[in-house]
C-alpha positions in Angstrom: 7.8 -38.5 -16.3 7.8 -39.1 -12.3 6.0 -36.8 -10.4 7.1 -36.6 -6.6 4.0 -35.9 -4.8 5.3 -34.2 -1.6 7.9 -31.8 -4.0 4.7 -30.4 -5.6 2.6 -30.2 -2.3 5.6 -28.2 -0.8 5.5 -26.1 -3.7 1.8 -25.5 -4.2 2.0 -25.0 -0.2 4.5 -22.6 0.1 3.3 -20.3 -3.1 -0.8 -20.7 -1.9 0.4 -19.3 1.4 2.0 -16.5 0.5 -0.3 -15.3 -2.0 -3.0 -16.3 1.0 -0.7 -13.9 3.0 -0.8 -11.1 0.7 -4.5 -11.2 0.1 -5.0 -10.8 4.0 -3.2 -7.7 4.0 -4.7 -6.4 1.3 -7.9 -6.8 2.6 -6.6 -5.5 6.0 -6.7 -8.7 7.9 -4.6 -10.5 10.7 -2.6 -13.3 9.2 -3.3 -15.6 11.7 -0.9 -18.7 11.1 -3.8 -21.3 12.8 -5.9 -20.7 10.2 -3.2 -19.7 7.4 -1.1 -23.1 7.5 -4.8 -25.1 7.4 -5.6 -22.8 3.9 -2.3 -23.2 2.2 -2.4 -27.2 3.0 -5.8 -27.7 1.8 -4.9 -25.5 -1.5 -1.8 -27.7 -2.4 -3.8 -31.2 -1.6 -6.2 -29.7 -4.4 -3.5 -28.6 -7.0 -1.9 -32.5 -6.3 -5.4 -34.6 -6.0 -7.0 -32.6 -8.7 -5.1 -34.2 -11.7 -5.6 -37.3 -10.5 -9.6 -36.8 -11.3 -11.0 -37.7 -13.9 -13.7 -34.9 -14.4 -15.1 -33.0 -18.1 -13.2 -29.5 -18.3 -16.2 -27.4 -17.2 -16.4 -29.3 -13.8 -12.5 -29.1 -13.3 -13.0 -25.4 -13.9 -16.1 -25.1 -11.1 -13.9 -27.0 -9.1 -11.2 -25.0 -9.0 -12.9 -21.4 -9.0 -14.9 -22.9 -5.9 -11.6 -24.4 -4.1 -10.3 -20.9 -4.8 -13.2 -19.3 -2.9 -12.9 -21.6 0.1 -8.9 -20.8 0.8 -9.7 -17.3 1.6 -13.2 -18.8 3.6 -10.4 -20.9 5.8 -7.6 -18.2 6.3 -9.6 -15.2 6.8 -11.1 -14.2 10.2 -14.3 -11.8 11.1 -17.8 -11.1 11.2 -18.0 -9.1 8.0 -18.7 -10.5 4.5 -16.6 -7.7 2.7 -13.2 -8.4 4.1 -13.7 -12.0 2.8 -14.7 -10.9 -0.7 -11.5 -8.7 -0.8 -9.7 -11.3 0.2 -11.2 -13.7 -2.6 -11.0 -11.2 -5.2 -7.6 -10.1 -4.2 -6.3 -13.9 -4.0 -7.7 -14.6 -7.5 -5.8 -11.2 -9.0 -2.8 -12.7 -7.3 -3.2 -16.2 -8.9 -3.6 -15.1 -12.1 -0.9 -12.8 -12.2 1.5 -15.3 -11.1 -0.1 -17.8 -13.3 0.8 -15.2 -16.0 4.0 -14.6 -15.0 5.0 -18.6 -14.4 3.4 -19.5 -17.9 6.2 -16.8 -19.9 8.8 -18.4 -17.6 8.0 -21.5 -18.5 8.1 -20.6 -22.4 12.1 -20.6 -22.6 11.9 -24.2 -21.0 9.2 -25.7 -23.1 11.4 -25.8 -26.3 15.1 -26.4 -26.6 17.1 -27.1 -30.1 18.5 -30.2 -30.0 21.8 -30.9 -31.7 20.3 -33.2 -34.3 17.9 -31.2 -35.3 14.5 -30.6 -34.4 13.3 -29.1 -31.1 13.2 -30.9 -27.1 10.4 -30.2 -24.5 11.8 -29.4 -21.1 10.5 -28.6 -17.7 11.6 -25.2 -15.6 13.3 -26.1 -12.7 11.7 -26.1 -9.1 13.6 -23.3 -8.1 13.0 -21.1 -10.6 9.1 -21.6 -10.0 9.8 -20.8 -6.4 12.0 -18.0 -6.8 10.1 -16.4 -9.2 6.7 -16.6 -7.1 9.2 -15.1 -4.2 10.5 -12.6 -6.1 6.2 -12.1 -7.0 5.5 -12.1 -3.1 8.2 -9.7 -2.6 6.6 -7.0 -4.9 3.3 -7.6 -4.0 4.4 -7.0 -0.7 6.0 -3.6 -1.4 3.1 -2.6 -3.6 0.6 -3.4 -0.9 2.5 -1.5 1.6 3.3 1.4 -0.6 -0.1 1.5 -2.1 -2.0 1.6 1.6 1.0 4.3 2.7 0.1 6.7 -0.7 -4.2 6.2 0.6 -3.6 7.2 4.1 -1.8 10.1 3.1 -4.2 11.0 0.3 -7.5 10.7 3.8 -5.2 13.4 5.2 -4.3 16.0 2.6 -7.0 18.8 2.9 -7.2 21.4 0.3 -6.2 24.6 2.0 -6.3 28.6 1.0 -3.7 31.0 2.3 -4.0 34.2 1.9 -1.1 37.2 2.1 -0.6 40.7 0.6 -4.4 40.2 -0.9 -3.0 36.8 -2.9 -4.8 33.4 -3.0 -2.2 30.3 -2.3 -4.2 26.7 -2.7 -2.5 24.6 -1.4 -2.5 20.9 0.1 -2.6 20.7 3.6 -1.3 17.7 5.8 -3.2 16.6 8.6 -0.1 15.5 11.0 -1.0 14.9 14.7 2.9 15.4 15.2 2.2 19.0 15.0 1.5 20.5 18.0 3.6 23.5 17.3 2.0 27.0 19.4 3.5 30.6 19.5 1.9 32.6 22.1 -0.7 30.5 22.7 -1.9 29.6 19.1 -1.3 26.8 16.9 1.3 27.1 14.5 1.6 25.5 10.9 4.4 24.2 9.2 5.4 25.2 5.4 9.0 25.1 3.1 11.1 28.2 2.8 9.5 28.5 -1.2 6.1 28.7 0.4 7.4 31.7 2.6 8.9 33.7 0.0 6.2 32.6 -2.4 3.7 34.4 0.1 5.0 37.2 1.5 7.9 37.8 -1.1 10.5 40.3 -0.9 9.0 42.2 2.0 9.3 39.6 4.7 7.8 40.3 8.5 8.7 38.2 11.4 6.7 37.7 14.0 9.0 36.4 16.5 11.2 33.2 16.9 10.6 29.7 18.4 12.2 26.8 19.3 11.3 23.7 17.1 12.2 19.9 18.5 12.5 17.6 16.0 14.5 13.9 15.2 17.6 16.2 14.7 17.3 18.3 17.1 16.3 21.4 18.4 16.2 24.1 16.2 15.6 28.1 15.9 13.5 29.2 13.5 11.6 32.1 12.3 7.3 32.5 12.7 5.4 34.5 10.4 1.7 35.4 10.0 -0.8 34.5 7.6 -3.9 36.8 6.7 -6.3 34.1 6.5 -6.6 30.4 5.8 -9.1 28.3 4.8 -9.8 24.8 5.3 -12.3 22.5 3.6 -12.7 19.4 5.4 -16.2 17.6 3.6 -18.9 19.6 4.4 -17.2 21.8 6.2 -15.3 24.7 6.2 -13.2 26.3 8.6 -11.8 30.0 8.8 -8.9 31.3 10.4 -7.7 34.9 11.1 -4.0 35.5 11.3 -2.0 32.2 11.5 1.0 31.5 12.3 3.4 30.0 10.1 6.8 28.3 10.8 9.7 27.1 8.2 10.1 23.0 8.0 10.6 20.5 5.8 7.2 19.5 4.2 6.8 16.3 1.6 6.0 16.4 -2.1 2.7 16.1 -2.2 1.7 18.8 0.2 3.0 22.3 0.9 1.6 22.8 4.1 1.2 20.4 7.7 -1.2 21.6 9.7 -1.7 21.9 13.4 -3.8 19.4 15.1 -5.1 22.5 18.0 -6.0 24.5 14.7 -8.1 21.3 13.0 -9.3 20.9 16.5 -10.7 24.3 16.7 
């Protein structure tokens, strides 16, 4: 078998830095390429060099767990210990998943029937390694993104009682500093059409009419009023008497976006 040294250092480079990459976002980090390029070399000079020692398994195993913890020392920036030890953590979870992932790849290479008889041992090819640790990267990346996206929203969503015609509505309340909505000088709140007819019913009052700017455009739309609402945020609680209530498009995991003068108040 010949082994091409600078193929597998390229390799082991290119996969060490992205999973390098996507351990620094997870742990909320600048990726800084003067520190990430350093990491990423010095993690593919010990997957080519390590071989090459001739060390018991328990010491190749320290070894490696401690050449593990020093990528993340190199390609991580800051003052605080915890962002490195998300970034180790996260770049070990990484590893072994990939690891995983590689090692059932490499299961329809290892044996092939021969036309003789009898069974071959082959090798995956390069670029089915690579693509498959890009395709890896790729939906790390997304999850990553998606799963930070689905957190911030959840720091925002207060739980939130409406009340109307002596009925309690709880519902989940959206903290959007987009909203700056007021009709006659108070803050106004944003719900869906259900939420209207689902608190007032049949026997709907208008309060008035306002002008609502949005991405589409400007818009006329109809502002009713609340009985009461109630917003826990922590410890605290706040109280409001008759708010006002316009008719938007809300998302799926909240039926209401609040005003930021009203969570200012």
């Amino acid at each position: 078998m010949v082994v091409y040294f600078e193929y597998a250092f390229l390799e082991n480079f290119m996969i060490d830095g992205a999973l390098l990459y996507l351990a620094l976002k997870c742990a909320r980090l600048k990726a800084k390429w003067y520190r990430l390029l350093p990491a990423a070399a010095l993690g593919a000079a010990e997957a080519v060099l390590l071989p090459l020692v001739i060390l018991p398994v328990w010491a190749l195993y320290i070894v490696k767990i401690l050449g593990g913890l020093l990528l993340p020392i190199v390609a991580a920036s800051g003052k605080k210990f915890k962002p490195y030890l998300v970034t180790a953590a996260v770049f070990f979870l990484l590893t072994f998943s990939l690891g995983g992932i590689l090692t059932a790849v490499y299961s329809f290479f290892r044996l092939s029937y021969a036309e003789g008889g009898g069974y071959l041992i082959g090798q995956a090819p390069a670029g089915l390694v690579l693509g498959g640790a890009l395709v890896f990267s790729i939906a790390a990346f997304v999850f990553i993104k998606h799963f930070y996206r689905l957190k911030k929203l959840r720091q925002n969503l207060l739980p939130c009682t409406l009340t109307a015609g002596g009925r309690d509505f709880h519902w989940q309340g959206l903290i959007d500093s987009g909203n700056m909505l007021t009709f006659r000088g108070k803050p106004v709140c944003v719900v869906s059409a259900a939420a209207i007819f689902a608190l007032f019913g049949r026997e709907i009052k208008e309060e008035g009419r306002m002008t609502v700017s949005t991405v589409n455009g400007a818009k006329d739309r109809p502002v009713f009023a609340c009985d009461r609402m109630q917003i826990s945020a922590g410890k605290r609680t706040l109280y409001r008497e008759g708010v006002y209530l316009t008719v938007g498009e809300v998302g799926k995991q909240y039926q209401l976006i609040l005003s930021t003068a009203l969570m200012e108040a």
